[in-house]
C-alpha distance (Angstrom), angle and dihedral (degrees) to the residues before:
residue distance angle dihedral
X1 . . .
X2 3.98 . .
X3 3.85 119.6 .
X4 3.87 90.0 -0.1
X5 3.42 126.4 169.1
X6 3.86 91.6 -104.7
X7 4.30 121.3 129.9
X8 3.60 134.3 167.8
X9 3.44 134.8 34.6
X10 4.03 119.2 -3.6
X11 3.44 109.7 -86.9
X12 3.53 108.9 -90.2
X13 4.02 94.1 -169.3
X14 4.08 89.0 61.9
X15 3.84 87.1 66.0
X16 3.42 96.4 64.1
X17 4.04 87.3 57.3
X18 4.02 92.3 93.2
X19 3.79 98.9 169.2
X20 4.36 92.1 62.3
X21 3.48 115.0 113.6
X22 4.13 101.4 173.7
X23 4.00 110.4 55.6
X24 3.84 107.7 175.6
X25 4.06 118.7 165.7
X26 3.20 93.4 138.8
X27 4.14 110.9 145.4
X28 3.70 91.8 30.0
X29 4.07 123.0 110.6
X30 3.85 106.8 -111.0
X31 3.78 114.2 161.2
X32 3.48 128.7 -170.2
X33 3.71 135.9 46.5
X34 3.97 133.6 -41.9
X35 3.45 107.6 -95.6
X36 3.72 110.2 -119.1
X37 3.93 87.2 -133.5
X38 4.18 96.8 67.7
X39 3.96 70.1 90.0
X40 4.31 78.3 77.6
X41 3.56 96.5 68.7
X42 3.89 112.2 71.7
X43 3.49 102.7 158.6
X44 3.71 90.5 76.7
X45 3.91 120.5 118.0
X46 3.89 87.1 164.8
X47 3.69 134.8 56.9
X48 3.46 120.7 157.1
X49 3.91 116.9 162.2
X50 3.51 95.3 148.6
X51 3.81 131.1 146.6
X52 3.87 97.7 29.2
X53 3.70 132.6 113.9
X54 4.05 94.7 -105.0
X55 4.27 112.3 141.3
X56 3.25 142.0 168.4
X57 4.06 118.9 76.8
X58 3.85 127.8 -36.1
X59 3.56 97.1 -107.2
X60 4.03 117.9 -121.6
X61 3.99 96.1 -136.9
X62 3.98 76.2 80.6
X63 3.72 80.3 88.9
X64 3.36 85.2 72.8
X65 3.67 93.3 72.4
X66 3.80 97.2 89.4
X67 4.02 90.3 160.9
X68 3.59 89.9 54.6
X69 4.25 114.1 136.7
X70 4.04 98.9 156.3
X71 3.50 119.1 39.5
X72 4.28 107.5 175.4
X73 3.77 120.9 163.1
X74 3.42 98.3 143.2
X75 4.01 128.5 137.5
X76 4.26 88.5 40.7
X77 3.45 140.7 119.1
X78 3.50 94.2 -103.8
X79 3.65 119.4 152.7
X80 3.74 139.2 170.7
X81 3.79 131.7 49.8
X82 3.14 121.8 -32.4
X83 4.11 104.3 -109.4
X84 3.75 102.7 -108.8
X85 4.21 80.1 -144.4
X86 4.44 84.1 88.0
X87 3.70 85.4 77.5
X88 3.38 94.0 58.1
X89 4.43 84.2 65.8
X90 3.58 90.8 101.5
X91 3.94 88.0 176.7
X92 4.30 90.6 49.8
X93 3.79 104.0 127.3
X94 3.65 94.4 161.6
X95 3.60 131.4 40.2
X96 4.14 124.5 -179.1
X97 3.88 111.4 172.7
X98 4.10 101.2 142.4
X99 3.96 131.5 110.4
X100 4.50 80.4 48.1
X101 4.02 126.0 113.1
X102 3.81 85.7 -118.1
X103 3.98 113.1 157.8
X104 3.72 135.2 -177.0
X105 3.60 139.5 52.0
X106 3.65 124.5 -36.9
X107 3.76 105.3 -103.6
X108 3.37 118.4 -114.1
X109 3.48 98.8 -149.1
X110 4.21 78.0 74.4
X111 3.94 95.2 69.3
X112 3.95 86.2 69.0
X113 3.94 78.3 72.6
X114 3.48 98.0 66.6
């Protein structure tokens, strides 16, 4: 779904599609927070909503995401710390957090990645 013709808010009604494993709307222009229930899909291997206008925090239910490969939210509006519940992806091969007004210490928890 790159560079779609999506706006707004994230698509709550995606959410509710708990078999996807590939979630790519990156290039769109979603505004607006995370939702704290992406945490509901665990299938994924692939999220990539980068280069939007989403803010707020990264929510920690993404430690729900055990499945999790790709995880690119990069070129946001991010800010906060970066929830120290990311290390605890023990399948995370690829990590993209930059261009965001994240602050705070790298979490620890993330060195288990490596």
């Amino acid at each position: 779904m790159r560079s779609n013709n999506l706006s707004g808010p994230f698509p709550r009604q995606i959410l509710n599609i708990t078999s996807l494993r590939e979630l790519d709307l990156g290039g769109a222009s979603l505004t607006g927070p995370i939702p704290s229930t992406i945490g509901n899909l665990s299938n994924l291997r692939v999220l990539d909503i980068s280069s939007n206008k989403l803010n707020g925090t990264i929510p920690s239910t993404i430690e729900n995401l055990s499945n999790l490969q790709w995880l690119v939210l990069y070129d946001n509006q991010l800010n906060g710390p970066i929830p120290s519940a990311i290390g605890n992806l023990s399948n995370l091969e690829n990590l993209y957090l930059s261009s965001n007004k994240l602050n705070g210490e790298l979490p620890f928890s993330i060195c288990k990645l490596i």
